[in-house]
DRENVEX-566914 format. One record per residue (C-alpha): x, y, z. Coordinates in steps of 0.05 Angstrom, whole numbers. Last residue first. Example, Ala and Ser with C-alpha at 12.3 -4.5 7.8 and 13.67 -1.06 7.14 Angstrom:
% residues 2
+--------+--------+--------+
!   east !  north !     up !
+--------+--------+--------+
!    273 !    -21 !    143 !
!    246 !    -90 !    156 !
+--------+--------+--------+
//
This chain:
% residues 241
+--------+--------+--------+
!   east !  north !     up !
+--------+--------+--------+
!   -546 !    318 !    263 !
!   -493 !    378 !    256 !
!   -465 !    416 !    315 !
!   -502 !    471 !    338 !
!   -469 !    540 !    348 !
!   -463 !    559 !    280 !
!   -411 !    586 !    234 !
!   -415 !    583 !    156 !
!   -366 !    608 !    108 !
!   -360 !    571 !     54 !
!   -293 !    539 !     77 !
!   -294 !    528 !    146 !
!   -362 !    504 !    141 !
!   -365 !    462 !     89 !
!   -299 !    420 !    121 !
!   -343 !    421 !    188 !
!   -409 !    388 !    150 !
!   -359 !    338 !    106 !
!   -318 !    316 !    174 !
!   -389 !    304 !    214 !
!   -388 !    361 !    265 !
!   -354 !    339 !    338 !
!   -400 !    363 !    397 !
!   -368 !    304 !    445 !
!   -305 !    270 !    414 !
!   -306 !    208 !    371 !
!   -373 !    226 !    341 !
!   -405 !    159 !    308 !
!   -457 !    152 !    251 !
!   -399 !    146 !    197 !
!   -340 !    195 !    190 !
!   -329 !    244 !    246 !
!   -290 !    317 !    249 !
!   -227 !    337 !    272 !
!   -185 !    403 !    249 !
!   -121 !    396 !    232 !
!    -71 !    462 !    221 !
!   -108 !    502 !    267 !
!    -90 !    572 !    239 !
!   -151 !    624 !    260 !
!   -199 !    602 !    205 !
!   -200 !    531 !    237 !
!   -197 !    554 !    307 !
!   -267 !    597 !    283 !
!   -290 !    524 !    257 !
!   -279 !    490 !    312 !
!   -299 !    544 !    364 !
!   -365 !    541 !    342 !
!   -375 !    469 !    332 !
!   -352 !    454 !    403 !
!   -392 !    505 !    439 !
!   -440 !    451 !    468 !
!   -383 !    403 !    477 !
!   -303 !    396 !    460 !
!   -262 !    455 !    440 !
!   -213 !    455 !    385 !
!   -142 !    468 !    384 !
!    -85 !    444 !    331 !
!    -15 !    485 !    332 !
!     36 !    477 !    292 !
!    108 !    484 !    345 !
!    147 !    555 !    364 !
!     84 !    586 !    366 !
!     70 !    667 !    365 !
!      1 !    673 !    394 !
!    -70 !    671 !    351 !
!    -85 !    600 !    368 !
!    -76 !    624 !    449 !
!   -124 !    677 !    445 !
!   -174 !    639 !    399 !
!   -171 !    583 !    454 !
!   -184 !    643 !    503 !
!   -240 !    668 !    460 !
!   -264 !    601 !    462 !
!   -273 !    593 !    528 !
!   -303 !    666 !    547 !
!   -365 !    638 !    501 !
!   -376 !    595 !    557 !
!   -375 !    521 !    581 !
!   -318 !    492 !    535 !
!   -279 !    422 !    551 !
!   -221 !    415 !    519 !
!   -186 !    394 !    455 !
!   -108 !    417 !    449 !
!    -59 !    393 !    393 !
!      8 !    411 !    388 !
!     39 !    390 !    325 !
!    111 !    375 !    299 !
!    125 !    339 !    362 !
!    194 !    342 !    385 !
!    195 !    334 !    463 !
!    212 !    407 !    466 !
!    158 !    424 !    421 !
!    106 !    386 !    463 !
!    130 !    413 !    533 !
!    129 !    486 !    500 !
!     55 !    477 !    479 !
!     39 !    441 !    554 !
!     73 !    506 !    574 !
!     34 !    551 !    544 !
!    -34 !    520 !    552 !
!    -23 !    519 !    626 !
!     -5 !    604 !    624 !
!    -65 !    608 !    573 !
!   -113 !    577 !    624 !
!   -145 !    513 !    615 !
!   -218 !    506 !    589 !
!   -256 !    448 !    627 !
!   -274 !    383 !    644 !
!   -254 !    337 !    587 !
!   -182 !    367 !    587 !
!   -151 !    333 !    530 !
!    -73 !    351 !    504 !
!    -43 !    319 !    436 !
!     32 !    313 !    416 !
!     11 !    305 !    340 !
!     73 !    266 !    302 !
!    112 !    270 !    243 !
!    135 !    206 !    204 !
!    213 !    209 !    180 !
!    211 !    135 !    199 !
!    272 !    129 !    243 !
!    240 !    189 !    275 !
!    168 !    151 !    284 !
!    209 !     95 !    305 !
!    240 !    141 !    355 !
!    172 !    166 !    392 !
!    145 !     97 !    396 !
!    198 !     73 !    433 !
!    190 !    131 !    473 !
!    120 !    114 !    491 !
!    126 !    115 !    571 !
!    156 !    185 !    563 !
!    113 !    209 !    510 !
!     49 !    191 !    557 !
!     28 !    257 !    582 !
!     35 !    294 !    514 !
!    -20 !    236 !    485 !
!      7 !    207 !    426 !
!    -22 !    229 !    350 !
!     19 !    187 !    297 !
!     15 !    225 !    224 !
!     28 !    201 !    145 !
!     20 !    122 !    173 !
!     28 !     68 !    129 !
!     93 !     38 !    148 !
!     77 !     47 !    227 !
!     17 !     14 !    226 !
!     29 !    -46 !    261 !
!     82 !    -14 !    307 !
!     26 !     33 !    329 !
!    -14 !    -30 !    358 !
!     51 !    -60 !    390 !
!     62 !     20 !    421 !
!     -9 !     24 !    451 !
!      3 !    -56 !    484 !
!     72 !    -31 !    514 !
!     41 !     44 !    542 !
!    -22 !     -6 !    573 !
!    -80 !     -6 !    537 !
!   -147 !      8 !    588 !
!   -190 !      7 !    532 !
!   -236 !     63 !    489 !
!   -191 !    117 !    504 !
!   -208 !    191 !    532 !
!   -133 !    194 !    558 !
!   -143 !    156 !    621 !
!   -178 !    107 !    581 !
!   -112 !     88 !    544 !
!   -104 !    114 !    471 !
!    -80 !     98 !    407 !
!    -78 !    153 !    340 !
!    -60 !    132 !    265 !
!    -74 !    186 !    219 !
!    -72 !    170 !    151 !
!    -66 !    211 !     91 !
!   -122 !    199 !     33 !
!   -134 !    151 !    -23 !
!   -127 !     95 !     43 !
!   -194 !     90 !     56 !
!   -206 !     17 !     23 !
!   -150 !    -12 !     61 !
!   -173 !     13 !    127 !
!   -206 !    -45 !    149 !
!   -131 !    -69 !    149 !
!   -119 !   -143 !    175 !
!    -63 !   -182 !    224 !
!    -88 !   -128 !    285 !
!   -168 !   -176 !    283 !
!   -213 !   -109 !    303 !
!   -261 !   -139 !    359 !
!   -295 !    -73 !    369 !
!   -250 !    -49 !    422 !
!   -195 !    -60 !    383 !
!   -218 !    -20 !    331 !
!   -225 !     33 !    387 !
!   -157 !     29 !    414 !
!   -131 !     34 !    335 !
!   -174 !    105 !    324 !
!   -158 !    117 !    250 !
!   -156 !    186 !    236 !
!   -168 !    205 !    169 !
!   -141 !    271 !    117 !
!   -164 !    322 !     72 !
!   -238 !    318 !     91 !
!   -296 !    346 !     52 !
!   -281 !    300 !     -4 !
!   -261 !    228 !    -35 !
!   -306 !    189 !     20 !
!   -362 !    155 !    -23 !
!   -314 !    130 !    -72 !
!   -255 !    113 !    -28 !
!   -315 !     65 !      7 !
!   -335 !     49 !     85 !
!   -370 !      2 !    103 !
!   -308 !    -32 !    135 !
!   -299 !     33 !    169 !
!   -364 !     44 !    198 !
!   -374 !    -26 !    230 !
!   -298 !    -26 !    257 !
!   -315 !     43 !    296 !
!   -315 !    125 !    313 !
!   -282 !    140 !    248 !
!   -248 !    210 !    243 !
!   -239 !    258 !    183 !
!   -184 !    309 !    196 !
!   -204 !    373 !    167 !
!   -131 !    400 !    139 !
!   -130 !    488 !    153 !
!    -88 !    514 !     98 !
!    -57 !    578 !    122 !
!    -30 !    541 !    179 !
!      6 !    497 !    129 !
!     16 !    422 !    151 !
!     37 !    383 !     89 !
!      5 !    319 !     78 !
!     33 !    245 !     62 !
!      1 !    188 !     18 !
!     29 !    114 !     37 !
!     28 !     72 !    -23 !
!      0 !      0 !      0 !
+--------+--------+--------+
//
């Protein structure tokens, strides 16, 4: 399998197309899924979940676009409790096909194995940063960002938890500063749509919707219904059915 590779321009915000299960993307077809997304996530903890068999590739039939390979614990908004040794066998699988590896900032120590195949690889990675209860400050955001540049990611990627419009503008806020590391931020919930698509237009280099019938994060737009609206020019404060 050819592996297809991106270019991360904040002037050219990526939607990231995500599926939320095995069902979804084994029904899934290059022909039905050849726009409004530039890029897919594949979820490996939750194909796992789902009974996913490691020695085949549901993805086979997706693969006309980048992939992004992402593994989680529970701890980290994961379907499974995956220890760092399981996450890293599952990313070893997929290492050859992968155009982006997301890993949790918290866990880069325990994945450093991971972290220098992806070198040896030449395959950039998403240092990634969930707060399901609430907005962070800008002084926290700023030094998870620095924490995830020093450890070498080429993105920084923040989702959290928004319960006011005073949440995104801080999100806006920190998109907006000088960055010494691509930055990625999107909130999660009511206001989730919202701030999506004004992170989008603000520099957010990938920007994560769902494929199928299943959100992987809570308020996420379906990938085509976010990629319309960060490009034609529609905000709205409900995320799609």
């Amino acid at each position: 399998m050819r592996k297809q590779t991106i270019t991360l321009n904040p002037a050219e915000p990526l939607v990231v197309g995500s599926f939320g299960g095995l069902n979804a993307l084994q029904q899934a077809r290059s022909t039905l899924i050849t726009g409004g997304f530039d890029l897919i996530e594949i979820r490996l903890d939750i194909l796992k979940s789902d009974g996913w068999n490691p020695s085949e590739k549901p993805w086979s039939a997706v693969s006309c676009k980048p992939l992004l390979f992402t593994t989680r614990c529970r701890a980290e908004g994961g379907a499974l409790d995956l220890t760092a040794s399981q996450r890293q066998e599952l990313l070893t699988l997929v290492i050859d096909e992968a155009a982006l590896i997301d890993v949790e900032l918290a866990s880069c120590g325990e994945m450093s194995e991971s972290l220098d195949a992806m070198r040896d690889h030449d395959i950039p990675w998403v240092a990634s940063y969930h707060r399901f209860d609430e907005m962070p400050d800008l002084e926290t955001l700023r030094a998870k960002r620095d924490l995830a540049h020093a450890s070498g990611a080429a993105v920084f990627k923040v989702a959290a938890m928004m319960h006011s419009p005073a949440d995104i503008e801080t999100m806006l806020l920190f998109q907006q500063e000088s960055s010494p590391v691509l930055l990625s931020t999107m909130g999660m919930g009511l206001l989730a749509p919202e701030s999506r698509v004004r992170c989008a237009r603000a520099g957010s280099v990938l920007n994560y919707g769902f494929l199928g019938d299943a959100p992987t994060a809570p308020g996420q737009w379906a990938a085509p219904m976010l990629y319309a609206a960060i490009h034609d020019g529609l905000i709205t404060s409900r995320p799609c059915d």
